[in-house]
Each structure stands twice: as C-alpha cells, then as structure tokens.
N, C-alpha and C positions, 0 to 999 in steps of 0.2 A: 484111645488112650493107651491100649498094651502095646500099639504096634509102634510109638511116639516112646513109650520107655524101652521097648527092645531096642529102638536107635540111637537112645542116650548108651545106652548098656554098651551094645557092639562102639560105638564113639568116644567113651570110655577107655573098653580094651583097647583100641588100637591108637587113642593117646599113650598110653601108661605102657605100648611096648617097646617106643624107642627107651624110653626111661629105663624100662627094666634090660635093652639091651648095653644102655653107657653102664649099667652097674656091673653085671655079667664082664662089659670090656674091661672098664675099671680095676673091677675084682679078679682079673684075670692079669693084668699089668704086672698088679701088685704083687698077686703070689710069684710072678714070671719073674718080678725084681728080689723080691726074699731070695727063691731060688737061683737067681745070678750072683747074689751077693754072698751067698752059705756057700755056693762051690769055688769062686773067689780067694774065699777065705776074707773077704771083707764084713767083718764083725760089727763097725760103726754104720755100715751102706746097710749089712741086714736088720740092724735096730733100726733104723730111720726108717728103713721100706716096711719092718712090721710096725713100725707107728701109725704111717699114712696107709698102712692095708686096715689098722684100728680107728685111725680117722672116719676112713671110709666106710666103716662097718656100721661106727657109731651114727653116723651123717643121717645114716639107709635104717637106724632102730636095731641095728642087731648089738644090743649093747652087751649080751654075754660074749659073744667073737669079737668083738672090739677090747674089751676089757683080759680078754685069751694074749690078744696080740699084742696092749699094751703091757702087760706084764711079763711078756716074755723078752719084749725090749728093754724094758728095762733090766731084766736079770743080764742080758748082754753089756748092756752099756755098765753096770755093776764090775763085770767081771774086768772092762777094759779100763775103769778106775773114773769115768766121764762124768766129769761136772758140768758140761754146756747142756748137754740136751735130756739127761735125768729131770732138772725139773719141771721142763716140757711135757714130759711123757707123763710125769706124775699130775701133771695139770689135768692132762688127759683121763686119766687114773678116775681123778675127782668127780670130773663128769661124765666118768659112767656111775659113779657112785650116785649124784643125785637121780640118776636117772631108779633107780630102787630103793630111792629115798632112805639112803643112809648119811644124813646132812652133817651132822655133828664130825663123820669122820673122812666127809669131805672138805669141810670146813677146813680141818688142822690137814690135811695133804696138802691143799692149798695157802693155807696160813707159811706153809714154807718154802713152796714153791714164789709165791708173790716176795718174800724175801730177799731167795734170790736174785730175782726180777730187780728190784730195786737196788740194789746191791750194786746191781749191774749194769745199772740204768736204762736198762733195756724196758723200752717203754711201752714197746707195742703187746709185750707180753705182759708187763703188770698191767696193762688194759683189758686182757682177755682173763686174768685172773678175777682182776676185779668185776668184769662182768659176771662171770658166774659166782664170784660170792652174792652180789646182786640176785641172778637168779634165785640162790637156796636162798637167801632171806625173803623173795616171796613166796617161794613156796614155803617155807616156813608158816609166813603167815597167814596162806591161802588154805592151808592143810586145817581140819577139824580138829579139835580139842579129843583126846583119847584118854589114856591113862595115865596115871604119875610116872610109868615108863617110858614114857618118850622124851625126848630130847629138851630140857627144861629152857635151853640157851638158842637163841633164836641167828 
C-alpha cells in the first residue's frame, strides 16, 4: 500500500511540473513585456502587460500579486486619461475582490464597469461581468449567516 501511494505521489510531482514550468514561462513573458513596454516609454502596452501579468497571477490563486498588478494598471491607464480598457481592469479588480469575500464592493466596481459594457455594446465583456456578478450572488448565498455586519444585500 506505501509503495502504491509513493507512486501516486512521485506521478503527481512530475505531473504538476510541466504546469508549474508554463507558469514560471508565463510569468516570465509577462514581467519581460512590463519591462519592454516601461523602457519604451509605452504607458498603454505596460498597463495591458500588467493586466494579463494580473490575469495570470489571479488564474494560478495569487490574488494579492494580481490585485498588485491590477491596480497599478489601472493607475497608468488613469494617468493617460483611458476609457477603453479602465473598466476591464476594474472588472479584474472585482474579482480579486470576491476572491476575499468583500462582495458588496465588488458588486458596485462591477455595477459600473457592466455599464460601460453596455453602453458600448460590447458584449462579450458584459458576459464576463455578468458572470461574475453571478458568481458573488452564489456565494452570497452559499456563505453562513454571521452577524448584523455583513453584507445585508445579496
């Protein structure tokens, strides 16, 4: 029996290392594009490339280095006056938010990002909005009853 789960174990590891090699290459891409696009001097190429390095972070569970990335994109995109891809980022935003179950103020990030979506009739993105408002409303509902502090709005 020990020596039947040592080979699950060792079969295991050497599944999960090409995995953790595409993240390592990935996550290497990424920072490789920030830093092409920061020496550049291309401001909208380094906000996008720290989006998709925040994508990536988020994808793989690192949602505080995801949430690092998306806010700094956004502060770029801020500085360059961008309306196209702020509510993107800030969609992003959201869901790292439910990911620490702060839903009520992912909800309203969202609530304005799906506006603009619609606005713009950009469809595939008030898809992915609405998906995750979907998601918080079940964890909403999946979440345990606690105190009169939590989020009364579902």
């Amino acid at each position: 029996m020990r020596e039947r789960r040592a080979e699950l174990v060792d079969e295991a590891s050497f599944n999960a290392a090409p995995a953790r090699t595409y993240w390592d290459n990935d996550a290497a891409i990424q920072h490789e594009a920030v830093a092409a696009c920061r020496q550049a001097g291309d401001r909208l190429g380094e906000a996008r490339a720290r989006n998709a390095l925040g994508l990536l972070c988020l994808r793989r569970g690192y949602g505080s280095s995801a949430r690092i990335e998306f806010e700094e994109s956004l502060r770029l995109l801020a500085d360059l006056g961008d309306d196209r891809w702020t509510p993107v980022v800030r969609m992003h935003i959201a869901e790292c938010m439910t990911g620490v179950t702060l839903y009520r103020e992912a909800r309203e990030v969202l609530a304005g990002s799906l506006a603009v979506f619609r606005e713009r009739g950009d469809a595939g993105s008030e898809a992915e909005a609405l998906r995750l408002l979907g998601a918080i409303q079940d964890a909403v509902e999946r979440r345990p009853a606690r105190t009169g502090l939590d989020d009364p709005t579902p």
